[in-house]
N, CA, C and O atoms as a Tinker XYZ file with bonds, in Angstrom:
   492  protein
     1  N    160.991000   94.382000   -4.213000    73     2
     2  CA   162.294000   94.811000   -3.776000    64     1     3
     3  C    163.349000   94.052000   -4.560000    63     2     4     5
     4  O    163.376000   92.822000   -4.599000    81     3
     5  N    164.213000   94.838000   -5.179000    73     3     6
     6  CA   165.818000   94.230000   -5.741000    64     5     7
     7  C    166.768000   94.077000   -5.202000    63     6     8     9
     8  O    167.791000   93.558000   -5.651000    81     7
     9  N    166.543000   94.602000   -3.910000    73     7    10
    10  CA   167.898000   94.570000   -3.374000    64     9    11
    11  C    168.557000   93.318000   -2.701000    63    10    12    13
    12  O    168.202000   92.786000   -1.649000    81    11
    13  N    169.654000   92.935000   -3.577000    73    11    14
    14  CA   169.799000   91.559000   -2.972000    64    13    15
    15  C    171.491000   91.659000   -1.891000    63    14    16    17
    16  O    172.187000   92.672000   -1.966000    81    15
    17  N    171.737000   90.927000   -1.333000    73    15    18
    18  CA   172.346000   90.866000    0.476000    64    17    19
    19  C    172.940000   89.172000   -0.047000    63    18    20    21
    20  O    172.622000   88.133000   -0.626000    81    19
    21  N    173.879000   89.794000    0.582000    73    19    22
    22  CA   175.475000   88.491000    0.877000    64    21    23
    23  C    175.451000   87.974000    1.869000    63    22    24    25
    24  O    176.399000   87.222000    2.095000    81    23
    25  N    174.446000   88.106000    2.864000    73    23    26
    26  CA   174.472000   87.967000    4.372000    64    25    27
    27  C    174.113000   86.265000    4.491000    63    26    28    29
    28  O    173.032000   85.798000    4.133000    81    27
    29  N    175.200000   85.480000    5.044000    73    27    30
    30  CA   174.768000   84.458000    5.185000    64    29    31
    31  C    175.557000   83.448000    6.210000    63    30    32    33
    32  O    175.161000   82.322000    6.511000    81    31
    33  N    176.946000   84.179000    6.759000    73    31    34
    34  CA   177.644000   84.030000    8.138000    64    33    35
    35  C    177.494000   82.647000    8.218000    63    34    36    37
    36  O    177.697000   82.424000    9.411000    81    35
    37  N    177.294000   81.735000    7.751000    73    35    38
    38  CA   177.962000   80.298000    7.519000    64    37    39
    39  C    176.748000   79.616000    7.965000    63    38    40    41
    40  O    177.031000   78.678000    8.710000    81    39
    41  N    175.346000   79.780000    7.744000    73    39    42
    42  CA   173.744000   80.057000    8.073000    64    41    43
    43  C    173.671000   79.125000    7.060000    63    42    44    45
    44  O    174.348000   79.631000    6.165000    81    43
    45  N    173.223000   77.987000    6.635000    73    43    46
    46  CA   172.862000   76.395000    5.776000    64    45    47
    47  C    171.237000   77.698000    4.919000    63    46    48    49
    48  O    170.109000   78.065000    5.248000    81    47
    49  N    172.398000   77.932000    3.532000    73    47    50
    50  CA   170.787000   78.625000    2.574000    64    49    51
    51  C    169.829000   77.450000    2.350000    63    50    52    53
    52  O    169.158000   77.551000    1.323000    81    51
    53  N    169.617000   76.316000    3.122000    73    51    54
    54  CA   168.680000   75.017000    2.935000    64    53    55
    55  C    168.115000   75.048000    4.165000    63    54    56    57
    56  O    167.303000   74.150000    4.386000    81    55
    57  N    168.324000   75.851000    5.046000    73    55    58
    58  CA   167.630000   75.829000    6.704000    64    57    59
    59  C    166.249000   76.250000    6.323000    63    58    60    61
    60  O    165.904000   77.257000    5.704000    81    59
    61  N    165.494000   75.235000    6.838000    73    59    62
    62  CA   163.862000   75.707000    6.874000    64    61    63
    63  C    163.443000   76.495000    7.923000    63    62    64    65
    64  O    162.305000   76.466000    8.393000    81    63
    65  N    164.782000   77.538000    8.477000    73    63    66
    66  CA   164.352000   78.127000    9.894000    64    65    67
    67  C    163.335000   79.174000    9.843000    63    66    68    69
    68  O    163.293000   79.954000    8.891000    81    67
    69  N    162.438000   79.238000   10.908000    73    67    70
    70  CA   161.469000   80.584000   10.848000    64    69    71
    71  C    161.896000   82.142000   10.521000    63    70    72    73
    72  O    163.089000   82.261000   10.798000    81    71
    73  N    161.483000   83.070000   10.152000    73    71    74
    74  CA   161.632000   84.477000   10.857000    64    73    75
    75  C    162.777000   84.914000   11.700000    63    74    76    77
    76  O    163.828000   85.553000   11.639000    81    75
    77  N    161.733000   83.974000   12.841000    73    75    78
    78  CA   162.265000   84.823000   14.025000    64    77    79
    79  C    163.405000   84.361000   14.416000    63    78    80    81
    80  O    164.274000   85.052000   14.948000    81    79
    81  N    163.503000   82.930000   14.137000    73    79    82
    82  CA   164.712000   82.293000   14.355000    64    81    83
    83  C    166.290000   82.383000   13.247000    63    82    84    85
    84  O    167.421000   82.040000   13.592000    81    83
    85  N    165.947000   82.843000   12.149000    73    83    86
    86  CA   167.068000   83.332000   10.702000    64    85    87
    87  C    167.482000   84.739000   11.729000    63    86    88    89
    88  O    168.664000   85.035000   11.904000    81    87
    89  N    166.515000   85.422000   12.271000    73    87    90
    90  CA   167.480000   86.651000   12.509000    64    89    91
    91  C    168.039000   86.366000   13.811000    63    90    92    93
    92  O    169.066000   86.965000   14.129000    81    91
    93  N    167.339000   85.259000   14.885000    73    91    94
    94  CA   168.307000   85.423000   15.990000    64    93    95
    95  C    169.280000   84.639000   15.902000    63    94    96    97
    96  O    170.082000   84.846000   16.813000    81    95
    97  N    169.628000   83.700000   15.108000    73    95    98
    98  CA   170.876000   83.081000   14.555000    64    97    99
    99  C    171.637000   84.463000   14.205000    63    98   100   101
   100  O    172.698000   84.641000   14.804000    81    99
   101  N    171.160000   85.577000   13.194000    73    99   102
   102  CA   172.110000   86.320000   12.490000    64   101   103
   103  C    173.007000   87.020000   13.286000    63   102   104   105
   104  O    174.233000   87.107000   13.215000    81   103
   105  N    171.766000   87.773000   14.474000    73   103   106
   106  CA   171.772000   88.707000   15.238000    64   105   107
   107  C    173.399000   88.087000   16.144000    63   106   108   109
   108  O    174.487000   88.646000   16.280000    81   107
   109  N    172.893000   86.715000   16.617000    73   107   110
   110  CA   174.126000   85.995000   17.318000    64   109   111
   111  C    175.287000   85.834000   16.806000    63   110   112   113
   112  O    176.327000   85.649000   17.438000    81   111
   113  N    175.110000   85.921000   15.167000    73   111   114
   114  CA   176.812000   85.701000   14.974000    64   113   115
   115  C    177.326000   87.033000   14.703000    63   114   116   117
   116  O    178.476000   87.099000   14.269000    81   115
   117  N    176.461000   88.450000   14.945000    73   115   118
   118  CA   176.877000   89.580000   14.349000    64   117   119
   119  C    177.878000   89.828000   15.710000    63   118   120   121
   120  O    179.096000   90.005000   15.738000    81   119
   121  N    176.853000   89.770000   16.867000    73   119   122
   122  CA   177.202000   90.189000   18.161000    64   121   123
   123  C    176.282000   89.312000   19.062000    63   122   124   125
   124  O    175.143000   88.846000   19.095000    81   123
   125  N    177.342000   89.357000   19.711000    73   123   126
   126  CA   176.850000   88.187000   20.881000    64   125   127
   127  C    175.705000   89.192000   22.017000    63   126   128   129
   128  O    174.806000   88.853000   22.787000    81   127
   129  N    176.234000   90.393000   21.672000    73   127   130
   130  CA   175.380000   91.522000   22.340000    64   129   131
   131  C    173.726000   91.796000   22.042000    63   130   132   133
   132  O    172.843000   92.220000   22.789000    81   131
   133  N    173.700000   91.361000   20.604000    73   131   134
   134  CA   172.583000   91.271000   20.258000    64   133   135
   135  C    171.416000   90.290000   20.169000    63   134   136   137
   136  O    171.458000   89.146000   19.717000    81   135
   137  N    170.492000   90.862000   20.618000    73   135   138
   138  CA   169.215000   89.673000   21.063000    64   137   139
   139  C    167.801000   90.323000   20.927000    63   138   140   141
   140  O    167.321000   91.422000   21.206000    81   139
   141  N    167.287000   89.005000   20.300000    73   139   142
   142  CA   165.758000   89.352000   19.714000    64   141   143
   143  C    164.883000   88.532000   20.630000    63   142   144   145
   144  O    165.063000   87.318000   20.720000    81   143
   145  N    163.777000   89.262000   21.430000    73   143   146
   146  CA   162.574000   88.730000   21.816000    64   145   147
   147  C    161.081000   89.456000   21.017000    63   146   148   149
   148  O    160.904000   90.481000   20.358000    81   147
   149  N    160.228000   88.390000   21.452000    73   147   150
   150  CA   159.040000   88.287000   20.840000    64   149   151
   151  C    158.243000   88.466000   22.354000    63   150   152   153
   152  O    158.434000   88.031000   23.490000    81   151
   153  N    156.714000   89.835000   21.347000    73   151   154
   154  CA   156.089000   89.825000   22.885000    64   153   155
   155  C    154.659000   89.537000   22.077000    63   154   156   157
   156  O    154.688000   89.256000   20.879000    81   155
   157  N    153.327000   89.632000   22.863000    73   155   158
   158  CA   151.950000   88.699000   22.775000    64   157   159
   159  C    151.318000   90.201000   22.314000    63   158   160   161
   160  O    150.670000   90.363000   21.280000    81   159
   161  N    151.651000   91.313000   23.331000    73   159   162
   162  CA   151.110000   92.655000   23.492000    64   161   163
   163  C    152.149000   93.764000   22.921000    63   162   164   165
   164  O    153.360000   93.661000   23.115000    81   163
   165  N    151.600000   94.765000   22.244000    73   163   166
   166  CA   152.840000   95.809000   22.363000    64   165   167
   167  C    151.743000   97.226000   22.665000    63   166   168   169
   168  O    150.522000   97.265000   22.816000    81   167
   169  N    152.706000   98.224000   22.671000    73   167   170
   170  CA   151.942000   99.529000   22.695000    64   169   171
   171  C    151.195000   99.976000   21.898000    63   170   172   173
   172  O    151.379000  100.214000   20.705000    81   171
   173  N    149.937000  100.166000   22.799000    73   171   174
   174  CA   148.807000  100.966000   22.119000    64   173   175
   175  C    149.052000  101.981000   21.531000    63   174   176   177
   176  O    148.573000  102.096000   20.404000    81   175
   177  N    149.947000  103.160000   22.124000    73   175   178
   178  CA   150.316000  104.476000   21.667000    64   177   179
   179  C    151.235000  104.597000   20.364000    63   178   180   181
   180  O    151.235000  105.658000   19.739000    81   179
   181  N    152.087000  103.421000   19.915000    73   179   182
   182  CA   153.237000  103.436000   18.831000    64   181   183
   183  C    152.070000  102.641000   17.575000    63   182   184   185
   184  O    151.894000  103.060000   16.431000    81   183
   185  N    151.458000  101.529000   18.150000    73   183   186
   186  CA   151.393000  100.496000   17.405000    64   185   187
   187  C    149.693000  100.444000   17.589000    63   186   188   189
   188  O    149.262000   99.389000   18.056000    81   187
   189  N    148.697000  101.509000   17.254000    73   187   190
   190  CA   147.418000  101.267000   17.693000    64   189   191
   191  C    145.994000  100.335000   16.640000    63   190   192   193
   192  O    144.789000  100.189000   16.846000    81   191
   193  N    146.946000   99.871000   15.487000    73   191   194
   194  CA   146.144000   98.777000   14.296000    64   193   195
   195  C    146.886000   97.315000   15.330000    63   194   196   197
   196  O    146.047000   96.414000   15.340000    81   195
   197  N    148.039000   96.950000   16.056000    73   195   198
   198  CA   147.970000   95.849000   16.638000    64   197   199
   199  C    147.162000   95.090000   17.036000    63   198   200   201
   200  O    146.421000   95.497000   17.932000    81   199
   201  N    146.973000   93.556000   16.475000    73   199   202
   202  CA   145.732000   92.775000   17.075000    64   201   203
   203  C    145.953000   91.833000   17.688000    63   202   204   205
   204  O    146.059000   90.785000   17.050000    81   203
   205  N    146.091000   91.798000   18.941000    73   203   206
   206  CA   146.336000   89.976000   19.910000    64   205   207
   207  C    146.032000   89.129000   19.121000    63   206   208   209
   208  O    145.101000   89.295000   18.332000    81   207
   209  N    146.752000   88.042000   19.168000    73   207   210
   210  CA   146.590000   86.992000   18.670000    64   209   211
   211  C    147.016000   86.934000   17.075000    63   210   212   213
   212  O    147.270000   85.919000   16.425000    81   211
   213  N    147.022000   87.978000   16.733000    73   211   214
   214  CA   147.076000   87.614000   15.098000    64   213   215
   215  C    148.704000   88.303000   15.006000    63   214   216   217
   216  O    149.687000   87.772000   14.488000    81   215
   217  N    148.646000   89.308000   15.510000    73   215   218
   218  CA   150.328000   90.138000   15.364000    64   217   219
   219  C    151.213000   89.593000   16.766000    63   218   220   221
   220  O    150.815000   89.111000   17.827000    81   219
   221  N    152.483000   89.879000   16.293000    73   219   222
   222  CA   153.221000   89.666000   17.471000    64   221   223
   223  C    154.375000   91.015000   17.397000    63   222   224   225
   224  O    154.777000   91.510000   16.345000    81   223
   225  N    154.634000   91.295000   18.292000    73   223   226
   226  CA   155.717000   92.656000   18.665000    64   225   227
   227  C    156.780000   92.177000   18.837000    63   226   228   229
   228  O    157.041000   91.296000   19.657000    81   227
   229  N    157.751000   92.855000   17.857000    73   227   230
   230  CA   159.548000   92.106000   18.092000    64   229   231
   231  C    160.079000   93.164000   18.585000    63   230   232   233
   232  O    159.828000   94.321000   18.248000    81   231
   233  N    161.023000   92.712000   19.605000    73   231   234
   234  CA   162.193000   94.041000   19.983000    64   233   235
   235  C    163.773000   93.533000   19.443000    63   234   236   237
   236  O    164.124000   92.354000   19.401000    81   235
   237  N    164.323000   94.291000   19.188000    73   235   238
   238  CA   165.767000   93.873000   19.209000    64   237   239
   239  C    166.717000   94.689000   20.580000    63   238   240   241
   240  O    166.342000   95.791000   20.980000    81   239
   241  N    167.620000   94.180000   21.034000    73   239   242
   242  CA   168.082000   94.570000   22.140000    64   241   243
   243  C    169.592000   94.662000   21.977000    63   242   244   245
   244  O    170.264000   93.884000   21.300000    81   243
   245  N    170.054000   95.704000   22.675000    73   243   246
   246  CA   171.934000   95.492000   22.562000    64   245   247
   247  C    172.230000   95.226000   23.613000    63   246   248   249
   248  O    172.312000   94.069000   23.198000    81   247
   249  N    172.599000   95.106000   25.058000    73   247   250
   250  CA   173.067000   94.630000   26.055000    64   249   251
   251  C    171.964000   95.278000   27.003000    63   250   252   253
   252  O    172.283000   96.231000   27.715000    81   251
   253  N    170.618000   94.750000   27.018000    73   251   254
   254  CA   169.613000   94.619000   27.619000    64   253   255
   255  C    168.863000   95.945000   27.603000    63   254   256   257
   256  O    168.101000   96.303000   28.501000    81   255
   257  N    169.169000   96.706000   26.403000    73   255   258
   258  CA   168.579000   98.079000   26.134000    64   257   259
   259  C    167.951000   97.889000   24.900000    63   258   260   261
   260  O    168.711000   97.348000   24.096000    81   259
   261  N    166.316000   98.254000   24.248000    73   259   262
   262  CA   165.853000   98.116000   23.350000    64   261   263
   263  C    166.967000   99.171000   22.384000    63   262   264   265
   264  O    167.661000  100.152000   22.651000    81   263
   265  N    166.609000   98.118000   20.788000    73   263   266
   266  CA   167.260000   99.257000   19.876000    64   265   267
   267  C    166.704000   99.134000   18.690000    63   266   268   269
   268  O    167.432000   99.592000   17.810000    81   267
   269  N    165.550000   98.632000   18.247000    73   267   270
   270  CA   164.707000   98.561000   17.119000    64   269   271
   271  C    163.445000   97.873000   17.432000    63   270   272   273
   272  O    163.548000   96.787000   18.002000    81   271
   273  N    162.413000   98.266000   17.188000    73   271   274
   274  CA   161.200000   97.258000   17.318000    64   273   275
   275  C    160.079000   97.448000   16.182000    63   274   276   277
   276  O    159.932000   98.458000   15.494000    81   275
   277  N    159.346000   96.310000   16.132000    73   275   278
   278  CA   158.669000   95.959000   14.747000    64   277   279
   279  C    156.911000   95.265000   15.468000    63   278   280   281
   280  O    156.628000   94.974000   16.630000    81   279
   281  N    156.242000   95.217000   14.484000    73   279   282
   282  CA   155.355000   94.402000   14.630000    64   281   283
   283  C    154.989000   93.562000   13.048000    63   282   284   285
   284  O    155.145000   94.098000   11.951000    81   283
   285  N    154.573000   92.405000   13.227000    73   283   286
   286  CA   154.357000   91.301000   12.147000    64   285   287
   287  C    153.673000   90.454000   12.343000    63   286   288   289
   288  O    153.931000   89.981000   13.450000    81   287
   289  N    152.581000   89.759000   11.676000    73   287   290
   290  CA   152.057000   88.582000   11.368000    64   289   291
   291  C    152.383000   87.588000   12.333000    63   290   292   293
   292  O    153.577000   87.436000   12.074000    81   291
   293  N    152.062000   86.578000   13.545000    73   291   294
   294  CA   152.414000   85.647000   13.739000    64   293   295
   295  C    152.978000   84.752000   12.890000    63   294   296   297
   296  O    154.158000   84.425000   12.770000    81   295
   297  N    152.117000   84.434000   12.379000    73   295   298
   298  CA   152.381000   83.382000   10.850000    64   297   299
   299  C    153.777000   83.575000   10.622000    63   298   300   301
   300  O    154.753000   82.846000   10.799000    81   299
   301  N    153.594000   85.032000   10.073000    73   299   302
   302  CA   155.016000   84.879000    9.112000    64   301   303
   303  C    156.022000   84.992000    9.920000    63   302   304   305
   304  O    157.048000   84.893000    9.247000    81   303
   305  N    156.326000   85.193000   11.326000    73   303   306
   306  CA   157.481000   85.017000   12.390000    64   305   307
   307  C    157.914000   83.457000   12.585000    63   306   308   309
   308  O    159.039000   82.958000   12.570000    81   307
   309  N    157.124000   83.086000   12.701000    73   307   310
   310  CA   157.132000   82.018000   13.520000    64   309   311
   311  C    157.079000   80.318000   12.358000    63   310   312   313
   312  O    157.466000   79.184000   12.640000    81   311
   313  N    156.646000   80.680000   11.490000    73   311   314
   314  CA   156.338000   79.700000   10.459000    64   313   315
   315  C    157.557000   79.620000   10.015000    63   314   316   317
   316  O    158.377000   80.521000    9.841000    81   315
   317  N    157.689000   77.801000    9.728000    73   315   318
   318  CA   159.024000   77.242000    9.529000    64   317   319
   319  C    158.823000   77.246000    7.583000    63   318   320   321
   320  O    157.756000   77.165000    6.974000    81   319
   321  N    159.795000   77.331000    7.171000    73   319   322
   322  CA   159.728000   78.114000    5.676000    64   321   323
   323  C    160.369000   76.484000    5.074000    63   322   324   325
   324  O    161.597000   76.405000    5.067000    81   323
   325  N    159.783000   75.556000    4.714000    73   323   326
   326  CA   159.635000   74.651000    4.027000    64   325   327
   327  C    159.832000   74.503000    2.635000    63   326   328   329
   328  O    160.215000   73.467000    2.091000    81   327
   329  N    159.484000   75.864000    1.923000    73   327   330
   330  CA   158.850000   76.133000    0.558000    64   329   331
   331  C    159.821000   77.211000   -0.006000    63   330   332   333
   332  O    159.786000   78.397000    0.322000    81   331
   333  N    160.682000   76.667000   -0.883000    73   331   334
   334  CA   161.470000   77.561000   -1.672000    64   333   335
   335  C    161.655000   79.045000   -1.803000    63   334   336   337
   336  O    162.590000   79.828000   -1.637000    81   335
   337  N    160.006000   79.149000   -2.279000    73   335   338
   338  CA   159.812000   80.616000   -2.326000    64   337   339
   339  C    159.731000   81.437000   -1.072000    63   338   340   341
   340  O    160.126000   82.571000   -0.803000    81   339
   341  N    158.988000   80.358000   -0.272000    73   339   342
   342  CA   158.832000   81.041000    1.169000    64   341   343
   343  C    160.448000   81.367000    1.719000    63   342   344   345
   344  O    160.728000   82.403000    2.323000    81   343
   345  N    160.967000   80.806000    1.549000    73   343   346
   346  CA   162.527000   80.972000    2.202000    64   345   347
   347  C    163.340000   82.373000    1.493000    63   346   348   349
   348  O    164.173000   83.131000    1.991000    81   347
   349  N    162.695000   82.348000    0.089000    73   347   350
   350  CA   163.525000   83.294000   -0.177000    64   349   351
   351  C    162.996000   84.255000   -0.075000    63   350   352   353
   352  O    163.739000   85.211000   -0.294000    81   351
   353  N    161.526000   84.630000    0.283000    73   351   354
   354  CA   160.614000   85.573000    0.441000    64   353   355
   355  C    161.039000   86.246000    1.576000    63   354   356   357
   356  O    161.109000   87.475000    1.572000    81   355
   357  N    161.360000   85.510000    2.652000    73   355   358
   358  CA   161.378000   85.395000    4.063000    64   357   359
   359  C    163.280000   86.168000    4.326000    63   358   360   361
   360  O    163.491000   87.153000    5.033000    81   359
   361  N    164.318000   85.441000    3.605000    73   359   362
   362  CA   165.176000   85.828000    3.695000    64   361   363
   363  C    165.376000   86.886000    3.101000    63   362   364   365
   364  O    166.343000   87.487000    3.569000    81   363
   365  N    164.763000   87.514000    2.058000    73   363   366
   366  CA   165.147000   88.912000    1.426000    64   365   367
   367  C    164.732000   89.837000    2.559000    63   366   368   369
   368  O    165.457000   90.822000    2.698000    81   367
   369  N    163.403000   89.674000    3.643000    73   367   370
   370  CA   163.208000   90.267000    4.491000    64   369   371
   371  C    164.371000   90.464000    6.149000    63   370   372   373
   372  O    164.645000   91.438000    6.850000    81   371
   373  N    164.630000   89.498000    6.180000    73   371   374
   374  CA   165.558000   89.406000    7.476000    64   373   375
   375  C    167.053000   89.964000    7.000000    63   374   376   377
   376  O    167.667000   90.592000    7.863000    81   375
   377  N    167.582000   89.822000    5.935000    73   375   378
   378  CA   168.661000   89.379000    5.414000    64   377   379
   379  C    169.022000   91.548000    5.086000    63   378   380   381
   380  O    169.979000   92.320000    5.151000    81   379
   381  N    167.755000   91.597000    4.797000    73   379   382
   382  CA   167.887000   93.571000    5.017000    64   381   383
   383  C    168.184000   94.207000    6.598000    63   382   384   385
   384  O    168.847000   95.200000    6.902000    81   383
   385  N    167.424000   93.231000    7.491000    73   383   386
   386  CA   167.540000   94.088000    8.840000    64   385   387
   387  C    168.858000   93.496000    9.286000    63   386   388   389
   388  O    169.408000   94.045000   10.241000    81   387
   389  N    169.484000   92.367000    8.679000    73   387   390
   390  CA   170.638000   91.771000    9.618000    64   389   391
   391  C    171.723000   92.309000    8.842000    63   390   392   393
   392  O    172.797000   92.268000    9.442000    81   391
   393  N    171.770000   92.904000    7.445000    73   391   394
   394  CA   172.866000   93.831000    6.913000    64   393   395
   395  C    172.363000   95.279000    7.711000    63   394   396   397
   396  O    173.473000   95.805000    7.800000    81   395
   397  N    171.546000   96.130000    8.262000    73   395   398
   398  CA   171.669000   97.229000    8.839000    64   397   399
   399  C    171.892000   97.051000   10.550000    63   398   400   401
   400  O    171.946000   98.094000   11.201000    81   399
   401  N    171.998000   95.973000   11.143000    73   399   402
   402  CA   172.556000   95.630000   12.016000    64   401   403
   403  C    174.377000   95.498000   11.931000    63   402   404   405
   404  O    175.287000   95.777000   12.712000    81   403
   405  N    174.322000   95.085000   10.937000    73   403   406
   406  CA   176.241000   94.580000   10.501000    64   405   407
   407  C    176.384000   95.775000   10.050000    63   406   408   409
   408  O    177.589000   95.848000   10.289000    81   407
   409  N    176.182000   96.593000    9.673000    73   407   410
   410  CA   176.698000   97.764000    8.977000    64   409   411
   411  C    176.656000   98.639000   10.216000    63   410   412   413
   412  O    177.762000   99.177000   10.262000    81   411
   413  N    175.913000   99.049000   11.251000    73   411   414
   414  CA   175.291000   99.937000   12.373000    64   413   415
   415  C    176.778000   99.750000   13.350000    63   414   416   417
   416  O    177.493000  100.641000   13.809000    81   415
   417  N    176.926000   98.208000   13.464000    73   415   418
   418  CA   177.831000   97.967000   14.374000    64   417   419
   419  C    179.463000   97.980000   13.554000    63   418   420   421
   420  O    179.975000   98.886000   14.211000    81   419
   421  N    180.400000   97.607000   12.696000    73   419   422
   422  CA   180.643000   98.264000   11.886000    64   421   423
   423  C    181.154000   99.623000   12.060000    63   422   424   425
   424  O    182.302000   99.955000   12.356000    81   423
   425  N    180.168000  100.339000   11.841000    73   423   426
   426  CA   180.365000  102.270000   11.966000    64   425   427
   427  C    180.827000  102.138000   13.616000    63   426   428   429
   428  O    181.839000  102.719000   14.008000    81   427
   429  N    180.126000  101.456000   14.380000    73   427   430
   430  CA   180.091000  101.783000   15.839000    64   429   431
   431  C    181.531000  101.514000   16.072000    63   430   432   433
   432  O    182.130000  102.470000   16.563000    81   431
   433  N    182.402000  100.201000   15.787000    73   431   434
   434  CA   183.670000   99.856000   16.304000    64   433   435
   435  C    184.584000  100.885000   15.351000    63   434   436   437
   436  O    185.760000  101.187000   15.554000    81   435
   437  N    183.885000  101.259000   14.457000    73   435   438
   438  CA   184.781000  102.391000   13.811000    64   437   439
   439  C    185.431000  103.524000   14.349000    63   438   440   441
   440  O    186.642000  103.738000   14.393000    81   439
   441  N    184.239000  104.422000   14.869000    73   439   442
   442  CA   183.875000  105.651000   15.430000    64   441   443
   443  C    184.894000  105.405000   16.526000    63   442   444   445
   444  O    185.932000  106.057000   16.416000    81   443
   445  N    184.769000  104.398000   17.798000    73   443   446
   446  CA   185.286000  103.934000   18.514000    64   445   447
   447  C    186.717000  104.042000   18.689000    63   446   448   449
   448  O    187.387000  104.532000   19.597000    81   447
   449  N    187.091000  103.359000   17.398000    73   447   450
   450  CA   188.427000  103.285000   17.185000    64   449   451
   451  C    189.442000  104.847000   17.262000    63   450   452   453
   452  O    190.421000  105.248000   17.891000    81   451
   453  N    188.505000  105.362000   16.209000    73   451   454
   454  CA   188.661000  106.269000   15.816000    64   453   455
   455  C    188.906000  107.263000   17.146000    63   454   456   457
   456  O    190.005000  107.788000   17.325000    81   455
   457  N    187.802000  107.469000   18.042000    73   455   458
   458  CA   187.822000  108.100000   19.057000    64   457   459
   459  C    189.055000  107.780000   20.258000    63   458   460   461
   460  O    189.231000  108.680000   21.080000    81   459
   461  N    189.832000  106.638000   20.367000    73   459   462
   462  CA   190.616000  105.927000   20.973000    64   461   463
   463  C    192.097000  106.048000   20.394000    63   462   464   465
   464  O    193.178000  106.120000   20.980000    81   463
   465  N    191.840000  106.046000   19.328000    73   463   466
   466  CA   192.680000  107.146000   18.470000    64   465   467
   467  C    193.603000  108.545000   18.982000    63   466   468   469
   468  O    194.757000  108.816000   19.315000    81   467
   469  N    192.115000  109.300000   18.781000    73   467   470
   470  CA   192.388000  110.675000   19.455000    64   469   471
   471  C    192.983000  110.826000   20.754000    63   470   472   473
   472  O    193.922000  111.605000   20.917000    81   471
   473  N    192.570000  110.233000   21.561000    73   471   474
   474  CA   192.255000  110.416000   23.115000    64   473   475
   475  C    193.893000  109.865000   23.084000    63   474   476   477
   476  O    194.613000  110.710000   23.616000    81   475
   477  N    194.589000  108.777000   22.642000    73   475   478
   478  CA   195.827000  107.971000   22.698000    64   477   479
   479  C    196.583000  109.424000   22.484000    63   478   480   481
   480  O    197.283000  109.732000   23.449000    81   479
   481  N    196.572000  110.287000   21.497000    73   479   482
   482  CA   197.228000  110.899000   20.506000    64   481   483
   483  C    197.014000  112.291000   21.840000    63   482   484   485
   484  O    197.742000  113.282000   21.783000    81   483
   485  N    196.063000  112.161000   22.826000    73   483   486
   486  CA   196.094000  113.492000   23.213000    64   485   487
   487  C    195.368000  114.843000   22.634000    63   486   488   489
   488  O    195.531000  116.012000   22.983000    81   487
   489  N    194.744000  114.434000   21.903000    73   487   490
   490  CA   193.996000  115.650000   21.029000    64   489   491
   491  C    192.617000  115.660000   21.912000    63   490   492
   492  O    191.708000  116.440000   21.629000    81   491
C-alpha cells in the first residue's frame, strides 16, 4: 500500500502504542462519541474462519451503537510496537481507518449543517 495519511492529532510519532490503543487514542480525539472495544468471541455467521484465542473481534461504536467491525490477530492488536518498522507497519494500518472515520464525520457535520440550513431558510 502507498497510500500515505497526515493523521497524527498531536499523537508522539515515537509512541510505542499498540493497535488497539493508536486507534482508541485517534478515535478519542476525532470524537469523543467514538469508542473502540475488543471482544474474545465474534459471530459465527459474519466471521466463520474466526479462531479463539488466536483472533480477536473489534467493534467501533458511535454513541453506544455499533458502526464498523473487524477481526485481527491478537498479536498484532495488542502488541506494543517497539520496532521502527513495526510502528510504521502498524500505523499505515490504523492511520487509514482513523482518516475514514475523520472524513465520515466531516461529511456528517456537513450534511447537518447543511440540512439546518434549509429548515432555518424554511424550504
Amino acid at each position: 500500500m502507498t497510500t500515505k495519511t497526515n493523521f497524527s492529532f498531536g499523537m508522539s510519532l515515537k509512541s510505542n502504542l499498540s493497535y488497539f490503543n493508536y486507534l482508541k487514542n485517534g478515535l478519542t480525539i476525532i470524537s469523543p462519541h467514538l469508542e473502540i472495544r475488543s471482544y474474545k468471541l465474534a459471530p459465527k455467521e459474519k466471521y466463520p474462519t474466526f479462531e479463539k484465542g488466536k483472533d480477536v473481534y473489534v467493534r467501533v461504536f458511535w454513541k453506544k451503537d455499533p458502526i464498523y467491525d473487524f477481526v485481527a490477530e491478537h498479536s498484532f492488536i495488542f502488541q506494543l510496537n517497539t520496532n521502527k518498522d513495526d510502528k510504521k507497519y502498524m500505523r499505515l494500518f490504523a492511520n487509514q481507518k482513523l482518516e475514514v472515520f475523520k472524513d465520515a464525520l466531516e461529511r456528517g457535520k456537513k450534511k447537518n449543517k447543511n440540512w439546518m440550513l434549509i429548515r432555518t431558510l424554511g424550504f
